[in-house]
N, C-alpha and C positions, 0 to 999 in steps of 0.2 A: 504494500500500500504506500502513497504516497501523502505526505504532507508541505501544506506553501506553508511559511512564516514572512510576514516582512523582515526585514532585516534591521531595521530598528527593534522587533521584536526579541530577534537573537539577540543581538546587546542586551535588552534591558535584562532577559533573563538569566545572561552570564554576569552582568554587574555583581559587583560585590557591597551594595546598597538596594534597598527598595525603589519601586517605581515611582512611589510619591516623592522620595528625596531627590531621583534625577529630578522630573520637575521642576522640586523645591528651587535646585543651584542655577538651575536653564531659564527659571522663568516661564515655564508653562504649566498651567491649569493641569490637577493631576486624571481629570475627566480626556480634556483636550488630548493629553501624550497617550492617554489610552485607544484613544481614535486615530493617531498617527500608526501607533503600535500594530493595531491592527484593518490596516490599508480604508481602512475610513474615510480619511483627509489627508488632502496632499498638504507634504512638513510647512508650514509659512519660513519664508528664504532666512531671516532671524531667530525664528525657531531651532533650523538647521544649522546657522553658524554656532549657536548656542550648544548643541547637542554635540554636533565637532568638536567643540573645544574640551566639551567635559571629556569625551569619549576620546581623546586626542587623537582623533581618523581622518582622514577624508571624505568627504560627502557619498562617493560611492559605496562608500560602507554602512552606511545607514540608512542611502536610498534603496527602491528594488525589494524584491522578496529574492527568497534560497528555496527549493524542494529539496524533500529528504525520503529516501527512501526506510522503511520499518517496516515491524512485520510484528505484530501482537500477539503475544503465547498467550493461549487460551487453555487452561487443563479443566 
């Protein structure tokens, strides 16, 4: 089976703080990054320099989704 994540999602969920604190430091509403997180809303351009900085990436790392390939054991 397959899964899409955005790719701000993956960040947020390898960060080593909560979702609400990125926010907190970026200046986005913790409702708002929730809607980016998951392909919602496209990032606003100061949103994304904000989220670059914390994340110290470049914008192609945060923009876009990933697929993953899994497979769920079921006994």
């Amino acid at each position: 089976m397959e899964r899409t994540l955005t790719n701000l999602k993956i960040k947020l969920l390898e960060a080593d703080v909560p979702q609400y604190m990125v926010g907190a430091k970026c200046g986005i509403h913790p409702s708002q990054l929730s809607r980016y997180a998951l392909g919602q809303d496209e990032i606003k351009p100061k949103h994304l320099r904000a989220l670059c900085k914390f994340f110290k990436c470049p914008q192609r790392e945060i923009l876009g989704t990933s697929t993953f390939e899994y497979t769920a054991d079921v006994d």
